[in-house]
C-alpha positions in Angstrom: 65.5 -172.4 -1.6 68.6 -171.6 0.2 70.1 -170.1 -3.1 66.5 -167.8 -3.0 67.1 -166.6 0.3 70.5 -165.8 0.2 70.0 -163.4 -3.2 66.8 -162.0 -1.6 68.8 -160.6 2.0 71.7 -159.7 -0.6 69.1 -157.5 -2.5 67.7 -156.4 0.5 71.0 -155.3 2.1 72.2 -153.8 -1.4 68.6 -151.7 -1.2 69.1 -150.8 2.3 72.9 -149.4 1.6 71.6 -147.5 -1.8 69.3 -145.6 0.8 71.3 -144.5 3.5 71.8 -141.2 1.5 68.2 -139.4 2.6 67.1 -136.4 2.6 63.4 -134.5 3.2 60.7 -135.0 0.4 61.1 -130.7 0.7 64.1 -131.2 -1.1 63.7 -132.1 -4.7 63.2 -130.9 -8.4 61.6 -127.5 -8.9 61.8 -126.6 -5.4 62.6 -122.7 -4.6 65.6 -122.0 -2.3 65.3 -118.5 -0.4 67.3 -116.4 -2.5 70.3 -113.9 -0.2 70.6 -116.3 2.4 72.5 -118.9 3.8 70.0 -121.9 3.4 69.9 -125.0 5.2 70.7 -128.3 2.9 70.4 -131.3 5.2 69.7 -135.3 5.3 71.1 -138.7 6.4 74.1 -140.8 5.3 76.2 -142.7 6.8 77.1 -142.5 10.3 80.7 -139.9 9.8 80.7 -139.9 5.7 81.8 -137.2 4.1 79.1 -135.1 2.6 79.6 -132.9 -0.5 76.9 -130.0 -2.4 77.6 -128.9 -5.6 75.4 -126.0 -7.1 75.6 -124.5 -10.2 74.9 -120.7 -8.7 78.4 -121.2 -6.6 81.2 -122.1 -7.7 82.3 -122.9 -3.5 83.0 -126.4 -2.4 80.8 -127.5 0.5 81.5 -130.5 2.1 80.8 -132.2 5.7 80.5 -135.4 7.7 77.7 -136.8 8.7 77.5 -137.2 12.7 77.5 -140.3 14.6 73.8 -140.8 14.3 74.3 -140.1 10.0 72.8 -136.6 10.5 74.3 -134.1 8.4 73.8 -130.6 7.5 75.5 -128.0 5.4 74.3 -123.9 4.8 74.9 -122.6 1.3 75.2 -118.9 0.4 72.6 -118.2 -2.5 72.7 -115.3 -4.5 70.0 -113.0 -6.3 66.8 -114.6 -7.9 67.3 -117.1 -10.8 65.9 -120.0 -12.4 67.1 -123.5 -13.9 69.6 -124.2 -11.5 70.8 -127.3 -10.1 71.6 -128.8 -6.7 74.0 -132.3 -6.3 74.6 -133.7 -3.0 76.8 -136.2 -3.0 78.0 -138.9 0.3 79.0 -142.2 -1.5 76.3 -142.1 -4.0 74.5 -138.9 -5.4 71.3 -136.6 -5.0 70.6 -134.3 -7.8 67.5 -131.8 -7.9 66.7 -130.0 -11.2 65.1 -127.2 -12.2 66.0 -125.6 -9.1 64.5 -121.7 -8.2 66.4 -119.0 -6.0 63.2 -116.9 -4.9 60.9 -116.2 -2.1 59.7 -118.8 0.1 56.5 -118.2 2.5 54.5 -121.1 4.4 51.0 -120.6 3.9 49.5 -122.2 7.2 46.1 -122.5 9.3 42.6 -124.4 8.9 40.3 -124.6 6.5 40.3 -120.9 4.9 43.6 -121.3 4.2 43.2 -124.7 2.5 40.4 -123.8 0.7 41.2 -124.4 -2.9 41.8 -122.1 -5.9 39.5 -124.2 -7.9 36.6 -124.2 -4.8 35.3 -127.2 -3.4 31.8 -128.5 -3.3 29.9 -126.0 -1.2 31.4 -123.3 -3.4 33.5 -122.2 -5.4 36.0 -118.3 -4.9 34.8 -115.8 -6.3 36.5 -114.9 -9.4 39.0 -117.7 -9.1 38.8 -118.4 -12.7 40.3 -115.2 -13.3 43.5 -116.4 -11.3 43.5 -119.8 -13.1 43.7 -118.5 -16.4 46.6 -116.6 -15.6 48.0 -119.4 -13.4 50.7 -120.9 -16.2 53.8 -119.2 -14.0 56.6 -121.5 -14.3 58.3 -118.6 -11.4 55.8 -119.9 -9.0 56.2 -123.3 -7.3 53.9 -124.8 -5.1 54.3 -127.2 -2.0 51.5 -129.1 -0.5 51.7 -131.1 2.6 49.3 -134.4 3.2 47.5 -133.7 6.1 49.4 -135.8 9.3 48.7 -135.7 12.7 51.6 -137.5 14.7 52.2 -137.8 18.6 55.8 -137.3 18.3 58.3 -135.1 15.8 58.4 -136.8 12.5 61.5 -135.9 10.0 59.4 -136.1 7.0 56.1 -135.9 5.2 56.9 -136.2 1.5 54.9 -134.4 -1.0 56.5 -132.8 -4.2 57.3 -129.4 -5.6 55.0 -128.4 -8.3 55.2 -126.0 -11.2 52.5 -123.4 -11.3 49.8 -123.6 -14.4 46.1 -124.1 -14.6 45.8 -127.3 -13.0 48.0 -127.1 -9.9 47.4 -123.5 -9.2 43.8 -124.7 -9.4 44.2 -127.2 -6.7 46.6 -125.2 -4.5 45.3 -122.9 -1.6 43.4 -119.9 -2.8 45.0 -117.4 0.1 48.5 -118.3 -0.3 48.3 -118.9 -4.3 47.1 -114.7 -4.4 49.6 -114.1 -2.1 52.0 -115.4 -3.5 51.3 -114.4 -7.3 51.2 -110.9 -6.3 54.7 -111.4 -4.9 55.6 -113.0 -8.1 54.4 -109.4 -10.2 55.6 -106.9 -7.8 59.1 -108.4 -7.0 59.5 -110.3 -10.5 61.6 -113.1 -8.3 60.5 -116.3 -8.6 58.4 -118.0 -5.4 57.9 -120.5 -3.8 54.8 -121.4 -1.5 54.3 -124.3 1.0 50.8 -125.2 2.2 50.3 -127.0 5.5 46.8 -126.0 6.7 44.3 -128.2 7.9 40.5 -127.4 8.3 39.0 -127.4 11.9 42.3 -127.1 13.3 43.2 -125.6 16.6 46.5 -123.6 17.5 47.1 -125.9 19.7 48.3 -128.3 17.6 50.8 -126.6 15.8 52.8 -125.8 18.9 55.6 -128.3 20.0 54.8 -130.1 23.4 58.0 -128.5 24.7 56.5 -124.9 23.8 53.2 -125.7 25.7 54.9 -126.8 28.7 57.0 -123.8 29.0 54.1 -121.8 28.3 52.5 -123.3 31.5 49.4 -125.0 29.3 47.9 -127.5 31.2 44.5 -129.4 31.0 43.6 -127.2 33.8 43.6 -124.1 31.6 43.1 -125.6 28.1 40.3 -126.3 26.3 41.6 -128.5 23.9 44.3 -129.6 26.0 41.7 -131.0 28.6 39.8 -132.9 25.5 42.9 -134.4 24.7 43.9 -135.9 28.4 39.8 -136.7 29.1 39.8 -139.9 26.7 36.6 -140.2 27.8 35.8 -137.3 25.3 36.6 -137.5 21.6 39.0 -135.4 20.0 39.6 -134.6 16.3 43.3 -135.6 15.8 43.2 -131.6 14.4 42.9 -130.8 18.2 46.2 -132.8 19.3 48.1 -130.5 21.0 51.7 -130.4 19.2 50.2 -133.3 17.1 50.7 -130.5 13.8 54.1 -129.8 15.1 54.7 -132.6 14.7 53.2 -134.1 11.8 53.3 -131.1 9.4 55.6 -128.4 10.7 58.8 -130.3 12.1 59.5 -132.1 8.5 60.1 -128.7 7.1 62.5 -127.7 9.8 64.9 -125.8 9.1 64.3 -125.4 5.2 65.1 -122.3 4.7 62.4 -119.6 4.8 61.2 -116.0 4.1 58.1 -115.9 6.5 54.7 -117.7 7.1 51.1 -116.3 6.0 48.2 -117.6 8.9 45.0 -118.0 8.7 43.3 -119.7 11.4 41.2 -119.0 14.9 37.8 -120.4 14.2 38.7 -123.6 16.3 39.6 -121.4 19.4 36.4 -119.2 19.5 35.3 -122.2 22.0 38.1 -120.6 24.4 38.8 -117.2 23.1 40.1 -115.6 26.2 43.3 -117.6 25.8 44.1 -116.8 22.3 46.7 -114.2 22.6 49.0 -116.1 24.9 48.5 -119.3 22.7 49.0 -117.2 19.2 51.8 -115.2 20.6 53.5 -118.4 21.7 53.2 -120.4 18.7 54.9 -117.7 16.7 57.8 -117.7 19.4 58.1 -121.2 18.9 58.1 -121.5 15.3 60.8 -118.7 15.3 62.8 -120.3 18.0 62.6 -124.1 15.9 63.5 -122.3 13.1 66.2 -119.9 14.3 65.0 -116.8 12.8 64.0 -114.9 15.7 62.4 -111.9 13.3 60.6 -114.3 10.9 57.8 -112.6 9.6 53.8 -113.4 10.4 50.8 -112.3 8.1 47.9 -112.9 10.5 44.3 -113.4 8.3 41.9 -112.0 11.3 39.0 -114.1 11.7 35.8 -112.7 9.1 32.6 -112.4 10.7 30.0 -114.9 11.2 27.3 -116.4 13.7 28.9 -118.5 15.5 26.4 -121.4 16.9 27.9 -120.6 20.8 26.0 -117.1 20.5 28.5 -115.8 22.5 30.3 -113.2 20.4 33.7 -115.4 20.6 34.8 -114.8 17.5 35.4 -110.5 18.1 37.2 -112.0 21.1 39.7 -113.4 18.5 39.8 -110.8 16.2 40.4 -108.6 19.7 44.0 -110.8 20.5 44.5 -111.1 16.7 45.5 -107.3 16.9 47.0 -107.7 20.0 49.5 -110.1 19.1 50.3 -107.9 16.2 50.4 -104.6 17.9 52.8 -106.0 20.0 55.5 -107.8 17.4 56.8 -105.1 14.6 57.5 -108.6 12.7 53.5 -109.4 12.7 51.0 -107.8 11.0 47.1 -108.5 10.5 45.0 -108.7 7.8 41.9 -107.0 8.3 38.6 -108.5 6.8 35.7 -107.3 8.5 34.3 -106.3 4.8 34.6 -109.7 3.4 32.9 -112.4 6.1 29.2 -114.2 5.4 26.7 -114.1 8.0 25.6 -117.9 7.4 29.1 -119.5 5.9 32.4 -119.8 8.1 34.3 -120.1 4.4 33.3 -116.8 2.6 34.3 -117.1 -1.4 36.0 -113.3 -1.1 39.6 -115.3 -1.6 41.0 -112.9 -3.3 41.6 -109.5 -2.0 42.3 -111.5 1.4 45.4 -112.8 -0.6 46.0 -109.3 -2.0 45.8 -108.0 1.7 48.4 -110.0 2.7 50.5 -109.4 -0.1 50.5 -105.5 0.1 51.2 -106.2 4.0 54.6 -108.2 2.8 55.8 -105.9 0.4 55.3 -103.0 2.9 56.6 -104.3 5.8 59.0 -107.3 4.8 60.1 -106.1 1.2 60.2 -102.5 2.1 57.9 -101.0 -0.4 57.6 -97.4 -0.1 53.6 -96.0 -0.3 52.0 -99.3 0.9 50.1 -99.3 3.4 51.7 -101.4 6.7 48.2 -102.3 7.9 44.8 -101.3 9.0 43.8 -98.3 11.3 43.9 -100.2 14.4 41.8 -97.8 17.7 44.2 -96.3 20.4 42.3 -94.3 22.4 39.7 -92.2 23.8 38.6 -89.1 24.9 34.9 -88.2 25.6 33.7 -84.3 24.8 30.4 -83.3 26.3 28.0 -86.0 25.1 30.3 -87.3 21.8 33.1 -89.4 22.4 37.0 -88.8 20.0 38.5 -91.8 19.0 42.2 -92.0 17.7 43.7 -95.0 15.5 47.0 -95.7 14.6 47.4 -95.7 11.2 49.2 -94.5 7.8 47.4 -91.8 7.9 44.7 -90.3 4.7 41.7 -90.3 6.8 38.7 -92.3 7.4 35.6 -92.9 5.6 32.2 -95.3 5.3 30.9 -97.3 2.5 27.3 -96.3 2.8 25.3 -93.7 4.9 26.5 -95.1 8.7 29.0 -96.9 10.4 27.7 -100.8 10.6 27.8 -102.3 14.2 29.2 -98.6 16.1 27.8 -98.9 19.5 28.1 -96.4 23.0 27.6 -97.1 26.6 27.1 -95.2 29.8 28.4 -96.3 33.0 25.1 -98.9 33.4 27.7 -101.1 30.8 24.5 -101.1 28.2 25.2 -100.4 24.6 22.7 -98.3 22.0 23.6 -97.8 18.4 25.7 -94.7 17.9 26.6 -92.5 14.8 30.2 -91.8 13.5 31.3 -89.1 11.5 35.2 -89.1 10.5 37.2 -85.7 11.2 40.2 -84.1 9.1 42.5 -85.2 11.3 41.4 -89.2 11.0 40.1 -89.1 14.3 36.2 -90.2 14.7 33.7 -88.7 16.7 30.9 -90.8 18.2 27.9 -90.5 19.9 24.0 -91.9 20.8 20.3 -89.8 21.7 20.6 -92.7 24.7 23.8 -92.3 25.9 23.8 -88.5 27.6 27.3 -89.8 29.3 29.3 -92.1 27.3 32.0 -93.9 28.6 33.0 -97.2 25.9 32.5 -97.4 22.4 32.5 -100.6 20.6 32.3 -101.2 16.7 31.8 -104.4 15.2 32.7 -106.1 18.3 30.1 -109.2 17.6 30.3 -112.5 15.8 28.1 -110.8 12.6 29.1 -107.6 11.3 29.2 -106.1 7.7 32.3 -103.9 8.2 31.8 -100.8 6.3 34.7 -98.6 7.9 37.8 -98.1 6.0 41.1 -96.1 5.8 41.5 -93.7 2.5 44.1 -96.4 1.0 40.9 -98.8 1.2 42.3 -101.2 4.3 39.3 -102.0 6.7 39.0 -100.7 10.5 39.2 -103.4 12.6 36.6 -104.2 15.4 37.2 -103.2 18.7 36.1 -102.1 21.6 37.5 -99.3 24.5 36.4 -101.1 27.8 37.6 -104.5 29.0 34.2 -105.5 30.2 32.8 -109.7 30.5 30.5 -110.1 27.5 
């Protein structure tokens, strides 16, 4: 017995010394390192071992020691887009990732539209999906999912594995970010990778770090969610954590390197709209600040129209700071779908040009394409004429103009704050002019500005009008 207990701690201690080289499941074969950049290779060893990366892109030695605590961390230079290259990382025994991408890399993040599968689930499948899928055998295209993992404190990792793109994993991969992320793939010809951490129901809340929220001066007091959480009298989803996302699906991927983050979330925070823009505005801060990139670039999906249950018209609340956060960050853009929402289904099947959306948004405003539009008309302001109100947009320019015979949802009020249906017409110089038989005096316009709208007001290059409204009335 003695002689069994001595060879079992001696292959326990041999196990626990073969491990103390460690690094995040992100790290691994097939995985896509952001191309022209100084990316972030990182790990464990032994506390004050030296460290060594090899690559086969560079012919530079890096080396390092790991710190007191074993934590090491080295940035390599990587040069223009390739494939089948290699990575060895070396501190008394060795690491070695194969198969190894310098591309694009883009977290594709949010709730439940965002992790709605290429493939569709059981209420439904995407509309013309199978038209992606049968294209899907892209060995340029490597895809990242992480298990969903709600945690009270940071965790380091949350292994999953990089994945080659063909029918079967682009089938089970998000249909948003997969779109996305393909039409990257044509335009730029680079190969890309994509990293899914969305889970449905979730709110922002909890994918900003506890740190963040304090600073931020979220309490329970002024917190929907936050008050759930502290009430343990009332059940919360562990998708309403606060920071419990952070920390369970955003921190293991800090600070792999990356190109910028696709988002696609807001229906959990219609319960509390009023607060979304300071919450929104604030998780993007801290995601750039926990990542050091302090222009990382955000592709905002806004919310598609729906009845809510509330009744309340929440959700144009939403899509209101949705803009706002965008109009305010030249880094963040939003992705207009008021044309492509359900009036009985929170997950529309219209996957597709919402991924294309995004994509034309990246290539114009991260890649630099020349011609593309940088986003949607977004209103400005106002000036009222007689009886007929002028509204002004910011936009690329080309003009306005309505799928079908009137504007959907285009409302005017007097100063008795009640709204009648109003007509549109577009002018030459992309201004519209508004008006209502009931409204001799108008003084606000609103279009789309409910929960259910079928957006039917576009830009010339075809980008949706977002709602809005020009007052700052209660509902």
């Amino acid at each position: 017995m003695k002689i069994i207990h001595v060879l079992f701690i001696f292959l326990l201690t041999s196990a626990v010394s073969f491990a103390e080289l460690s690094m995040p499941a992100i790290f691994g074969d097939n995985m896509v390192l952001q191309r022209n950049s100084e990316v972030a290779i990182y790990g464990s060893a032994k506390p004050k071992e030296r460290v060594s990366v090899q690559v086969t892109w560079d012919k530079e030695s890096y080396r390092t020691r790991a710190d007191e605590n074993g934590k090491w961390r080295i940035d390599i230079k990587t040069g223009d887009a390739s494939t089948g290259e290699w990575v060895k990382v070396t501190a008394g025994e060795s690491l070695e990732f194969k198969n190894v991408c310098l591309g694009e890399v883009w977290i594709c993040s949010g709730q439940s539209n965002m992790a709605r599968l290429l493939r569709g689930r059981g209420n439904g499948p995407i509309e013309n999906g199978f038209s992606v899928i049968k294209d899907a055998n892209r060995p340029d295209i490597r895809l990242y999912t992480l298990p969903p993992v709600s945690e009270p404190i940071p965790q380091a990792d949350n292994p999953s594995e990089w994945l080659v793109s063909d029918h079967e994993t682009a089938a089970a991969f998000s249909a948003v970010g997969y779109v996305f992320g393909k039409e990257l793939n044509d335009y730029l010809g680079v190969p890309i990778g994509l990293i899914l951490n969305a889970w449905g129901g979730s709110s922002v809340e909890a994918w900003i770090s506890k740190g963040k929220l304090q600073m931020m001066g979220i309490t329970e007091q002024n917190n929907y969610y936050l008050g759930r959480s502290a009430d343990r009298s009332v059940k919360t989803n562990p998708q309403h954590e606060p920071a419990a996302l952070f920390n369970g699906m955003l921190h293991p991927l800090i600070p792999f390197t990356v190109k910028g983050v696709i988002w696609y979330q807001g229906e959990a925070n219609t319960v509390d709209a009023a607060s979304y823009a300071q919450l929104l505005g604030g998780m993007i801060a801290d995601w750039r600040a926990s990542w050091g990139i302090q222009k990382l670039p955000f592709y905002i999906v806004q919310l598609a129209p729906y009845t809510y249950p509330t009744g309340r018209d929440n959700s144009a609340l939403v899509r209101e700071a949705q803009v706002q956060v965008s109009e305010a960050d030249p880094y963040v853009s939003t992705a207009v779908i008021l044309d492509l929402g359900l009036e009985k289904d929170i997950h529309p099947p219209f996957k597709i040009p919402v991924g294309e959306r995004l994509a034309v948004l990246a290539l114009a405003n991260t890649y630099g394409i020349k011609g593309f539009p940088k986003g949607s008309p977004v209103y400005q302001s106002m000036q009222v004429e007689k009886s007929q109100v002028r509204l002004r947009f910011n936009y690329d320019g080309g003009g306005l103009f309505v799928k079908g015979d009137e504007i959907n949802g285009l409302e005017v009020a007097g100063s008795d704050r009640v709204f009648h249906p109003a007509t549109g017409n577009a002018t030459g110089q992309g201004d519209l002019l508004v008006s209502s038989e009931a409204v001799v005096a108008p003084v606000a316009v609103r279009y789309g500005f409910t929960d259910w709208v079928q957006g039917n007001l576009f830009s010339i290059n075809g980008f949706p009008v977002s709602s809005f409204r020009t007052d700052d009335w209660d509902q």
